[in-house]
Structure formats: C-alpha cells, structure tokens
C-alpha positions as CSV (number, residue, x, y, z in Angstrom):
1,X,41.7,18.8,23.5
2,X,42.8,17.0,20.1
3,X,40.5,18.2,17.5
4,X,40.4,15.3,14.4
5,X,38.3,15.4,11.5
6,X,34.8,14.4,11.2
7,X,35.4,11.4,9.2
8,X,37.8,10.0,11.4
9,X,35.4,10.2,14.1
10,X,32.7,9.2,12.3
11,X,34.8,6.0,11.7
12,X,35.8,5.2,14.9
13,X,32.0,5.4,16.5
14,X,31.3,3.1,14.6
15,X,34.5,0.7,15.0
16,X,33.5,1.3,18.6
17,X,29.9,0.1,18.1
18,X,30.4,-3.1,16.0
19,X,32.9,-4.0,18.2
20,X,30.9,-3.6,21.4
21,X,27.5,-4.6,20.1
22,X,28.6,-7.7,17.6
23,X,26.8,-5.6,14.8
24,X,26.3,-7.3,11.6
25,X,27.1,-5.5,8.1
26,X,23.4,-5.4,7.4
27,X,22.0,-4.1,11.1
28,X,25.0,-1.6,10.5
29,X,24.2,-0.5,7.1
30,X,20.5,-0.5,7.9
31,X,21.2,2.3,11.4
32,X,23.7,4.2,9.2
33,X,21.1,4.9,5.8
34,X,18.6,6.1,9.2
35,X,20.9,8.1,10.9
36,X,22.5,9.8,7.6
37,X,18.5,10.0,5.9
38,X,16.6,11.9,9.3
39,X,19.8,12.8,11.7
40,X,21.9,13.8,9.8
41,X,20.2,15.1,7.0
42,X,22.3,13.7,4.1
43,X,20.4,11.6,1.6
44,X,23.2,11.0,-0.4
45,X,24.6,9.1,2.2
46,X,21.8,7.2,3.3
47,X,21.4,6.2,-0.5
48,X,25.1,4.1,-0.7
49,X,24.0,2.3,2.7
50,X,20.8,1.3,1.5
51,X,22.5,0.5,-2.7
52,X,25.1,-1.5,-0.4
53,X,22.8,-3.5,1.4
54,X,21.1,-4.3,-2.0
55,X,24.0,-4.9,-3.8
56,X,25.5,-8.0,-1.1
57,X,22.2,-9.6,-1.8
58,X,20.9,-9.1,-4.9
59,X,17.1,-9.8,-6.4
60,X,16.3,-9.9,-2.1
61,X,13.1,-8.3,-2.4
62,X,12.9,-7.7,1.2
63,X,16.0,-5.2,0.4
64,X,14.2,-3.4,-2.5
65,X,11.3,-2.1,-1.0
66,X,13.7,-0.1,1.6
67,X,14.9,1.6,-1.0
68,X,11.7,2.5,-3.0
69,X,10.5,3.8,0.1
70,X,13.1,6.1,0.6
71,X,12.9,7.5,-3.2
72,X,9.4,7.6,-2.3
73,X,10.5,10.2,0.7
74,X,13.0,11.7,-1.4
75,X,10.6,12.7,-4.4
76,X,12.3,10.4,-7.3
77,X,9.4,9.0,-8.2
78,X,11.1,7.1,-11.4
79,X,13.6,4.7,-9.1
80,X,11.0,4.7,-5.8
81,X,9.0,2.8,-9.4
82,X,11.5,0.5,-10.6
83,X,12.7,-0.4,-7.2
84,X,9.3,-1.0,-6.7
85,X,8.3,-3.1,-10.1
86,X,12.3,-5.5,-9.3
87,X,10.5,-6.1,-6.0
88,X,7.3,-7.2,-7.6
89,X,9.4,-9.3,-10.1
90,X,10.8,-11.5,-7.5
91,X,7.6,-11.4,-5.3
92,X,4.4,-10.5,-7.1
93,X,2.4,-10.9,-3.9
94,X,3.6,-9.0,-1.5
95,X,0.5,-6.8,-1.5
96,X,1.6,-3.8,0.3
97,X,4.6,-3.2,-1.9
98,X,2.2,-3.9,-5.1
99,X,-0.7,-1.4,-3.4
100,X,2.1,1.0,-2.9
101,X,3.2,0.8,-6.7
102,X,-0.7,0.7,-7.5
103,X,-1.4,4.1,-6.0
104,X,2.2,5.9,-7.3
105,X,0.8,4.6,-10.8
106,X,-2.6,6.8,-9.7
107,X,-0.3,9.8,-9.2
108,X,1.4,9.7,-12.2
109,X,-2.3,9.3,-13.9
110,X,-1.5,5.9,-15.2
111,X,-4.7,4.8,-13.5
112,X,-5.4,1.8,-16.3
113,X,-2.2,0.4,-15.3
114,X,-3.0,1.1,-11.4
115,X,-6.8,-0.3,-12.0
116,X,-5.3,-4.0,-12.7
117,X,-2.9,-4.1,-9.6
118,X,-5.9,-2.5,-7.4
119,X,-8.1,-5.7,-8.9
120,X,-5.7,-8.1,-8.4
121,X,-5.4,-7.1,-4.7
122,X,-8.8,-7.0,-4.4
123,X,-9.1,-10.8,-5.5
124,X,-6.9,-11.9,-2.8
125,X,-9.0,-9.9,0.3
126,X,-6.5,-7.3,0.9
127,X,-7.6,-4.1,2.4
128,X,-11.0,-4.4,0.8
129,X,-12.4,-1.3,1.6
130,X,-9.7,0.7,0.9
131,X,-8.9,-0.9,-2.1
132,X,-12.2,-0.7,-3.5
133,X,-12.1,3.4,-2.4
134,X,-9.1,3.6,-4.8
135,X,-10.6,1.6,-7.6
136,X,-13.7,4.1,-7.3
137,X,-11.3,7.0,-7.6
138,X,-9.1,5.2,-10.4
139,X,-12.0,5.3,-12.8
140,X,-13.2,8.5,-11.8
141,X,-10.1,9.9,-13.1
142,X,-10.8,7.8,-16.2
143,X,-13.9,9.5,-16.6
144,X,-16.1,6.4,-15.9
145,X,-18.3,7.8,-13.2
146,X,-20.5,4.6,-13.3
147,X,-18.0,2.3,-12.4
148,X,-16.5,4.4,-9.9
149,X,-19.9,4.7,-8.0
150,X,-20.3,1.1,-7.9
151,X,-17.1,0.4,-6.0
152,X,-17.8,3.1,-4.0
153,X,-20.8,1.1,-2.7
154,X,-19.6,-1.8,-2.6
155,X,-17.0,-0.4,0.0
156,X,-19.4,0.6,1.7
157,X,-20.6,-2.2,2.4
158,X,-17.3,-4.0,3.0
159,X,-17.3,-1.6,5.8
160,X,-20.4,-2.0,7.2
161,X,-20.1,-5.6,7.0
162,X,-17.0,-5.1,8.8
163,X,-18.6,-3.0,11.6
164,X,-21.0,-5.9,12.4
165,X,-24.3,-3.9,9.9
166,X,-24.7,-6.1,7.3
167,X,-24.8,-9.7,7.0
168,X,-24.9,-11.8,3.7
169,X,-28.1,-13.4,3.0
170,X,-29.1,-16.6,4.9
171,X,-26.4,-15.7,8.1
172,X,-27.5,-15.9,11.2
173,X,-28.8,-12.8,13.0
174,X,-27.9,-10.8,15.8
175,X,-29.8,-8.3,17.7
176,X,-27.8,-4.8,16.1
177,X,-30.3,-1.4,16.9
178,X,-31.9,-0.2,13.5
179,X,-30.6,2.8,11.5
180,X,-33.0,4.7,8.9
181,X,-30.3,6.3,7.5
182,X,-28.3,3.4,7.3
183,X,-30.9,1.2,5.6
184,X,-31.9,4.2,3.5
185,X,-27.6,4.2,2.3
186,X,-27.8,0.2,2.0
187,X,-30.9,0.3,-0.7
188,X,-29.3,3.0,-2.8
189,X,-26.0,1.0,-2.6
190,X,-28.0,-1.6,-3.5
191,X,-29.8,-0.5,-6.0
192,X,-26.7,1.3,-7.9
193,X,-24.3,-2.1,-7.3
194,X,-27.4,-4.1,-8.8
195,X,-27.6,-1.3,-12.2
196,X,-23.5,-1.7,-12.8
197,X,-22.6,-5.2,-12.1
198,X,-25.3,-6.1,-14.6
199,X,-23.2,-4.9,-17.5
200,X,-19.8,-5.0,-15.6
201,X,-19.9,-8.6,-14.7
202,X,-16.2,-9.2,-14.9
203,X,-15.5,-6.7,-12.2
204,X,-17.4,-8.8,-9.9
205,X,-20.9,-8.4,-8.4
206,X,-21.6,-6.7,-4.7
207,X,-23.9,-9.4,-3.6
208,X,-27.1,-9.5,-2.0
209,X,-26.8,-8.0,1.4
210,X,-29.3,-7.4,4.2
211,X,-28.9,-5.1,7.4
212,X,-29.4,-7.1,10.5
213,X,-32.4,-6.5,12.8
C-alpha cells in the first residue's frame, strides 16, 4: 500500500468526480462548502467554497443568501447580516431572506428596525400569521403591550380564517359545528382589534369578521 497525503487525495476524488459526472464549478463548489461544513467538520473550508462561488458571480443574490445562512449556523451574526442586507439590495422582495434578516434584527433587540421589514411582509400576504406573531412580540419588547395584543388577534384570526372558522362579512356560509370557546376568543379579539386599530389606523384594521354557523 502507497500511503500519499491527504490533500493529494483529496484532489484526485475530486478530478475523478468532475471528470466522471461533467460537474460544473458551481455544483462542485456548492458539494464541497456541504461536505467540508457537516462531514468534515471544517468551516473554514466550507467558507472559501461558498466566498468563491460568490465571488465568479458577484451581486447574484441567489449566491448571498447561502452564505448568510451559513454565518447564521456558524454564530457570526455581523456577516450572516450584511450578507443578508447585499442580498436585499439586489432583491428587496425576496421575502424569506427579508423575514430571515427581520427576525436576526429581533435578536439583536433592534426590533424598530425588524418592525418595518415585518410590516412590509405583512403588506404583500406573506406568512400572515406568523408574521403578525412576530410583530406582536416586536412591540412587546418595545414595551408597547397594546399594539402587541392587537396583532396577536389579529393572527388569530388569520388562522382561523385559514382553518375554514371565520369568514369575512357578507361570504357565503358553510355548515362548520359551533365552538363556545371559539366564539367567546373571536369577540374578545374582536373587541381588543376594534380598541387599537382606532388609534393605530396606519398599522391597518383587523376587519369585521364573523364565525360561520
């Protein structure tokens, strides 16, 4: 047996592969940062095939959120941030990456910063319940307890709206079996959604609701 170094090996494994398989630089570089980050156990690594992928196509953001994800995994919350704010530059709607950012900013207690991305997501329908569940919690950090209870109801309602329980005013009907305790939930929703939005107007209303019989 010929014993040869690592490296070499590790080099001719993957001459072997590309030349068998027709593997592009990127599919390449892509397996390699996997294989270095969880099987081999060597960020560093992993970190020059994901900076090389970036760096062959600059401003891509497809190829920035890879690697904010992994300094999200890696605990460097400062570049997982500006990897994720490039990718927002080049793409402000690509709502995971910008609910992703949104939350980070939560964790870093920069929740007035995280309250506008959470709204803005919230405008265009995306994940409305669980957006609305953050926004609740974003101003409960900020001490504004009101406001946090009225987006708490009003995902609640997204929700049960969602489950087939509530229908908007003037929809038409279906036969769903009655629930005291959910009508009893819906009218002090109600009731709080109806004390807020009066004086929170720009934050948008909850709308009048009705649970079907």
């Amino acid at each position: 047996m010929v014993a040869i170094p690592s490296e070499q090996a590790d080099r001719e494994r993957e001459h072997l592969i590309q030349k068998q398989t027709g593997e592009t630089t990127k599919a390449r570089c892509e397996r390699m940062a996997f294989e270095e980050e969880y099987l081999r156990q060597r960020p560093l690594n992993a970190e020059q095939y994901l900076l090389k992928l970036q760096k062959d196509k600059e401003g891509d953001p497809e190829l920035m959120w890879p690697l904010a994800q992994f300094y999200l995994r890696q605990g460097n919350l400062e570049k997982a941030e500006q990897y994720m704010r490039d990718c927002l530059s080049f793409d402000v709607k690509k709502d995971k990456v910008m609910l992703a950012y949104a939350c980070l900013l939560c964790q870093c207690n920069r929740t007035a910063e995280a309250t506008i991305m959470f709204k803005s997501l919230l405008s265009r329908g995306y994940e409305q319940t669980k957006v609305q569940l953050l926004l609740a919690h974003a101003y409960k950090v900020q001490g504004d307890m009101l406001t946090s209870e009225k987006f708490k109801a009003q995902a609640w309602i997204t929700k049960m709206r969602e489950m087939g329980r509530v229908t908007e005013l003037g929809s038409n009907k279906e036969n769903v079996p009655k629930s005291s305790s959910v009508m009893m939930k819906f009218l002090a929703s109600q009731q709080l959604a109806a004390q807020v939005t009066e004086n929170q107007s720009q934050d948008g209303q909850a709308g009048s609701y009705e649970v079907m019989s």
